[in-house]
N, C-alpha and C positions, 0 to 999 in steps of 0.2 A: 158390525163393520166399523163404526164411529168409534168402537173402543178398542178396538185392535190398533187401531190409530192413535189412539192417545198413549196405549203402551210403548208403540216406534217410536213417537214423539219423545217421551221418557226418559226413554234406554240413548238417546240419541243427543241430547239435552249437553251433556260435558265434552264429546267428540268436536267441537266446533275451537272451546279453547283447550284442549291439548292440540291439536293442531295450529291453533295460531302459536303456540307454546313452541315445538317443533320447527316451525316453519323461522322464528325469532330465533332460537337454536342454531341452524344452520348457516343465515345470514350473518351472524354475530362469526363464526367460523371462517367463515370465507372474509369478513371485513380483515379480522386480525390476521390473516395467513396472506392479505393485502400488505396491512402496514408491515409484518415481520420479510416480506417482499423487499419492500421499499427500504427497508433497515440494512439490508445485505445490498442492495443496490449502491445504495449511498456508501457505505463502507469499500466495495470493490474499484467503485468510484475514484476513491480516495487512495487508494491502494494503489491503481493505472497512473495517480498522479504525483506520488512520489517514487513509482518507478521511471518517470518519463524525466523528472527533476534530476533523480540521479544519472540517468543515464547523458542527459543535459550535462550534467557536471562534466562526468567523464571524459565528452567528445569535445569537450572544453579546454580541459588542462592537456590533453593529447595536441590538441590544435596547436595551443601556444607552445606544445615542444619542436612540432613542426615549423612553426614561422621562425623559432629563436635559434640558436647555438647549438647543432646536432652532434656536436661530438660525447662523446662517453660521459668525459670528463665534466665541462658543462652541464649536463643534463642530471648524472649523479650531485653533483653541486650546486643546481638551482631545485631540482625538484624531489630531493630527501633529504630527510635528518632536517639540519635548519635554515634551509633555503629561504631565502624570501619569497617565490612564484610559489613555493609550497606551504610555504604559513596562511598567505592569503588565502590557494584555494580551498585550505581546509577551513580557515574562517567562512569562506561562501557556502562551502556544504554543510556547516555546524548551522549557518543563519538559513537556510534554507530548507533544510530538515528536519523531523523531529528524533527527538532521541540521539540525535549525535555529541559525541564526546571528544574531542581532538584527545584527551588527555586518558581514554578508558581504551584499551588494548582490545575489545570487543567493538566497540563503537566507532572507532576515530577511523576515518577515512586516512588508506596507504596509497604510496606509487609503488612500485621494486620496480628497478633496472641493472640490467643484467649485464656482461661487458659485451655483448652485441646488442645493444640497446632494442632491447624488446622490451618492452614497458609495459607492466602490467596495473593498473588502473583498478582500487575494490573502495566502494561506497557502500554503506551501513546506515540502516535508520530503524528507527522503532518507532511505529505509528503510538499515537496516544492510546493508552487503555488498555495497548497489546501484551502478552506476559510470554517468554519462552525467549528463544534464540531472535537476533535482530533481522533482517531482511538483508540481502546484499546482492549488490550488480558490478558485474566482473569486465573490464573492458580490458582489450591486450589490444598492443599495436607492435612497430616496430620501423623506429624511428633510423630510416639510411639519411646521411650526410653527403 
């Protein structure tokens, strides 16, 4: 009997660390599928906050077409080509976002208006580190006089 025991004993002997082997295994698993969690969190994060920026922009430059001068003409004349209300806001979304280019045909935030002043409103960013097409949020209005 004492030596049928000593054989369990035996055979039994390395089952203790491959399980703590196993059991280090899994936890190591779950920590990094933690942090790789937390890496998309932060990023999406960051992503809701340069969409809220531009969108900020947007309801911004609309505004001040609304409080200013609503005719066609004025509005073509201050807010395209080289307007002054339109150098500035493209200055505030260049300083404000990343990846913006007032000067890159891809990048640079436009107005278009139309001759019933419907205003169409597109802002462009490229997150840090991002590769491919830029990001873009589209705002239309339609400015009555």
């Amino acid at each position: 009997m004492r030596y049928e025991m000593q054989i369990r004993s035996l055979k039994q002997q390395g089952s203790i660390l491959l399980e703590s082997l196993i059991a280090i295994l899994i936890f190591s698993l779950g920590i990094l599928s933690l942090v790789a969690l937390l890496g998309a969190s932060v990023k999406d994060t960051a992503s809701a906050g340069y969409r809220m920026q531009a969108s900020l922009l947007a309801s911004q430059v609309i505004g001040q077409m609304w409080t200013g001068d609503k005719s066609n003409t004025a509005l073509v004349a201050n807010y395209t080509g080289t307007g002054a209300p339109y150098a500035d806001w493209q200055d505030k979304v260049a300083a404000a976002l990343p990846g913006v280019d007032t000067a890159s045909a891809t990048t640079a935030p436009t107005i278009v208006i139309d001759g019933n002043n419907n205003v169409t409103v597109t802002v462009h960013w490229q997150a840090p580190g991002e590769s491919g097409s830029p990001h873009k949020y589209v705002a239309t209005a339609r400015i009555d006089g």
